[in-house]
Each structure stands twice: as C-alpha cells, then as structure tokens.
N, C-alpha and C positions, 0 to 999 in steps of 0.2 A: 139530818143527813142520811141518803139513804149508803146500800152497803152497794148496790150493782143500779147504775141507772137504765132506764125503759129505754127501748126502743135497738138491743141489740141484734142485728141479723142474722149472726151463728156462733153456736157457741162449740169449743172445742173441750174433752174432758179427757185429763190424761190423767190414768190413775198409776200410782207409786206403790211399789211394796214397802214395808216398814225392814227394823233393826233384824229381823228373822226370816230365815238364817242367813247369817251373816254372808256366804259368798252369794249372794242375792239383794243383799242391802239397796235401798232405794232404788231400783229400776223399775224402769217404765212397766210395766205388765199389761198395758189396755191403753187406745188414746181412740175417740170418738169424733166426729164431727156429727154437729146438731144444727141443721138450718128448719124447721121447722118454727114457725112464727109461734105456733100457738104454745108446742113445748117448752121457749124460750122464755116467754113469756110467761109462763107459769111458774117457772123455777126461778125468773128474778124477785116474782112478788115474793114467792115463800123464802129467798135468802131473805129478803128487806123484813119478813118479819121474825126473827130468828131473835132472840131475847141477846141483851149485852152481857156480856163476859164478867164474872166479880172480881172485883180489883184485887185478889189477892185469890190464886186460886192455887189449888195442888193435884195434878193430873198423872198417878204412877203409876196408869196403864198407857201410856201413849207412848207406841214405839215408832211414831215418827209417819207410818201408812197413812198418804194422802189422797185426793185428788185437785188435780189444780183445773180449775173449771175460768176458760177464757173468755171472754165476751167481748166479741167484735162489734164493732160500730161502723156505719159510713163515714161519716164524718168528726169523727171522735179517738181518742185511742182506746184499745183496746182495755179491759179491766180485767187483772187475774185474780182468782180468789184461791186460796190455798184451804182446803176443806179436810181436817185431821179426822181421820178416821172412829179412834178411838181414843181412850182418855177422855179429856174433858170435849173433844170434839170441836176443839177450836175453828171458829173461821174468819177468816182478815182479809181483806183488800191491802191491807198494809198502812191505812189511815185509820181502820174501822176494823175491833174484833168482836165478835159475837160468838155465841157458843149454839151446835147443833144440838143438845144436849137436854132436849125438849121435846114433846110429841109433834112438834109441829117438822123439829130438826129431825128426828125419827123419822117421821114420814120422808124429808128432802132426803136423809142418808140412802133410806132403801131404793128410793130413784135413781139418785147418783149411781149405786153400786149396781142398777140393773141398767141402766145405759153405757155404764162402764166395767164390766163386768170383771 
C-alpha cells in the first residue's frame, strides 16, 4: 500500500503553527500551490518511501506544527497527508502512518518547509 498514489496534478501545502504561543495556536502561517509535474512527483515517491511508524512510540517534543500537504487528482479524490513537524514526525493519510524521522524524511522535511516556508 502506497501512502500518496502517482499521478497527482497539484499539490497544495498549508503549513500550521504548533501549541506556541498560545494566542497563535494552530493557524495557518503559509499555504502554497505546487503544480509543477516534476516537483510533484518527486515528493510522492519520497513520502512512499518514508519508513512505518513503531507500534508503540513516544513523541514529547511535538507541539502539534504541521503541514498538511493535498494531492489533487483528475479523476480521483484528492489525498491529504498531515506531516508533524516535530517529535516523532509523524505522517498519515489517515489509513497509513509513517514517520519522517529518517534521512530520507530529513531530506522531505526541509522541502516541505522551503516550499512552505
């Protein structure tokens, strides 16, 4: 099972602020549109390969800072992935979690965060 299937035509990246400071709590800070074929495409293979999550994990830096990265399709609906920032770096479709929390996810973070700045 992959985490984002091939062949999405634009992807949207809205990035979240986390728990700090609190009159600032999760608002939007950044939202992008990505239609570029090739950039799309390269950030679906590196989620798909992003290592799965350990079934029992404990993450007491993650205040919650995300991005939720969209993936629009023509004919398909769209797939949101919620991408945690920090902590353990979680990221889910919502069927499927896997952890950024690896060099390969290192690498996707510092993307993410420079397209969505």
């Amino acid at each position: 099972m992959v985490l984002v299937p091939d062949g999405a035509r634009s992807l949207r990246l809205c990035r979240y602020q986390g728990l700090n400071p609190a009159a600032s709590e999760f608002r939007l800070t950044d939202a992008r549109l990505i239609t570029a074929r090739a950039t799309i495409a390269r950030l679906t293979h590196e989620f798909d390969l992003l290592p799965a999550l350990a079934a029992v994990t404990n993450c007491p830096f993650d205040d919650g800072s995300a991005i939720i990265a969209i993936f629009s399709y023509p004919q398909e609906p769209s797939v949101p992935l919620k991408v945690g920032l920090n902590g353990c770096r979680v990221v889910s479709n919502g069927s499927l979690t896997r952890t950024a929390s690896s060099p390969i996810g290192a690498k996707l973070l510092r993307e993410l965060t420079r397209l969505a700045p």
